[in-house]
N, C-alpha and C positions, 0 to 999 in steps of 0.2 A: 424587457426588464432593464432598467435605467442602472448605471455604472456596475455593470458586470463585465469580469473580464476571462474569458474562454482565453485555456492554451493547454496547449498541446503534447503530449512526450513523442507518441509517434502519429503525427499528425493523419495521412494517408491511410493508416490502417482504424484511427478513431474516426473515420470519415467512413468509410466502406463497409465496419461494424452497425455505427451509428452511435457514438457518444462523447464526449468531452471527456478527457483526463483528470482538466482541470480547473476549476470556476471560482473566482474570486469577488464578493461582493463586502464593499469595505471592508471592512476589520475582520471578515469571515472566510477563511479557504477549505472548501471542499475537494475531496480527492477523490474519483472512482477508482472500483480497487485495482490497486498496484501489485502489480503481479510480475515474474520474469520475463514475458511472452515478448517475442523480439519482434520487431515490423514484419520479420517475413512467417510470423505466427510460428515459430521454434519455441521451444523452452529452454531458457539460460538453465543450467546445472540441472537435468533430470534424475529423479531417483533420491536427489540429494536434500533433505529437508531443510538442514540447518546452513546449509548456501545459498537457498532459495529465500528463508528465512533473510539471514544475514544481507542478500542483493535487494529483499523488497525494502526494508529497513534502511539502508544508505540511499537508496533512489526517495524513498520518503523523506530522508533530510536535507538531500540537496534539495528538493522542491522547496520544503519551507525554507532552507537556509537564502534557497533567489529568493524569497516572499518575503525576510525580514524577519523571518521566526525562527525557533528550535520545537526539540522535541515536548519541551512544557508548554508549548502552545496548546499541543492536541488537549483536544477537549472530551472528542468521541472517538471509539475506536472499532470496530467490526473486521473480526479474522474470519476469514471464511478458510476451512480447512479440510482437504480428504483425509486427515487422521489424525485425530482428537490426541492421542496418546503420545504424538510425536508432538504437538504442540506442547501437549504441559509438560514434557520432557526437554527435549533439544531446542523446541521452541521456546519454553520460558527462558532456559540459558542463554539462548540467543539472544531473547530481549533485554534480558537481565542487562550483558554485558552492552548493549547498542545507548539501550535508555542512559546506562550509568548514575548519573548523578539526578539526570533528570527524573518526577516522578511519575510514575505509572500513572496513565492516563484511565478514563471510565473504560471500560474495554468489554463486548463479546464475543466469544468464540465460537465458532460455530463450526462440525462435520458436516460436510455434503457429501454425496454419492462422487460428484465429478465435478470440475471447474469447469471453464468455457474452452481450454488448450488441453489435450491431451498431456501428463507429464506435468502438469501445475501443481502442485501439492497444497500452494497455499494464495490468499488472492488477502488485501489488506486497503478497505476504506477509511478515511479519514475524516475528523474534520475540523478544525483547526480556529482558535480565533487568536488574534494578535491584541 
């Protein structure tokens, strides 16, 4: 695929998985979902919804922010969540306060049984055009 650009958050563990983090084809940035899960597959803040929240949420805007975007970029949005009722609670507070001024992007939410990390509570794909 001609002017696509692959990169990486933790490069060695999206290799060993099998996925890209992150794919840019012009004006387009795609995000697989961003979630707490540390290179040595830990989970930053377990238990804690609205820190899990809150971390996936600022790792999502430093990426756009190196890409030349913000949050009015997102286009599309997919929350993947083990618990719906934390999301429209502490979650939407969360978002509330991260988006701020920017507007809520197309968004769904979605309950799974379990993420791909033990202790993930919340996992967030993106996709972004400038």
């Amino acid at each position: 695929m001609a002017n696509v650009i692959r990169k990486h958050l933790h490069e060695d563990l999206e290799k060993a998985v099998g996925f890209c983090q992150i794919l840019r084809k012009g004006d387009w940035l795609f995000l697989a979902g961003i979630s707490t899960v540390r290179p040595d597959m830990t989970v930053g803040s377990p238990g804690d919804f609205a820190a899990q929240t809150e971390e996936v949420y600022q790792t999502i805007s430093s990426i756009l922010e190196a890409e030349g975007m913000t949050l009015s970029n997102i286009v599309d949005e997919l929350i993947l969540t083990t618990d719906i009722n934390a999301l429209m609670t502490v979650g939407l507070d969360t978002r509330k306060k991260i988006f701020g001024k920017h507007p809520f992007p197309p968004a769904t939410g979605l309950e799974v049984q379990r993420l791909a990390v033990p202790g993930m509570m919340i996992e967030v794909k993106i996709t972004a055009l400038k």
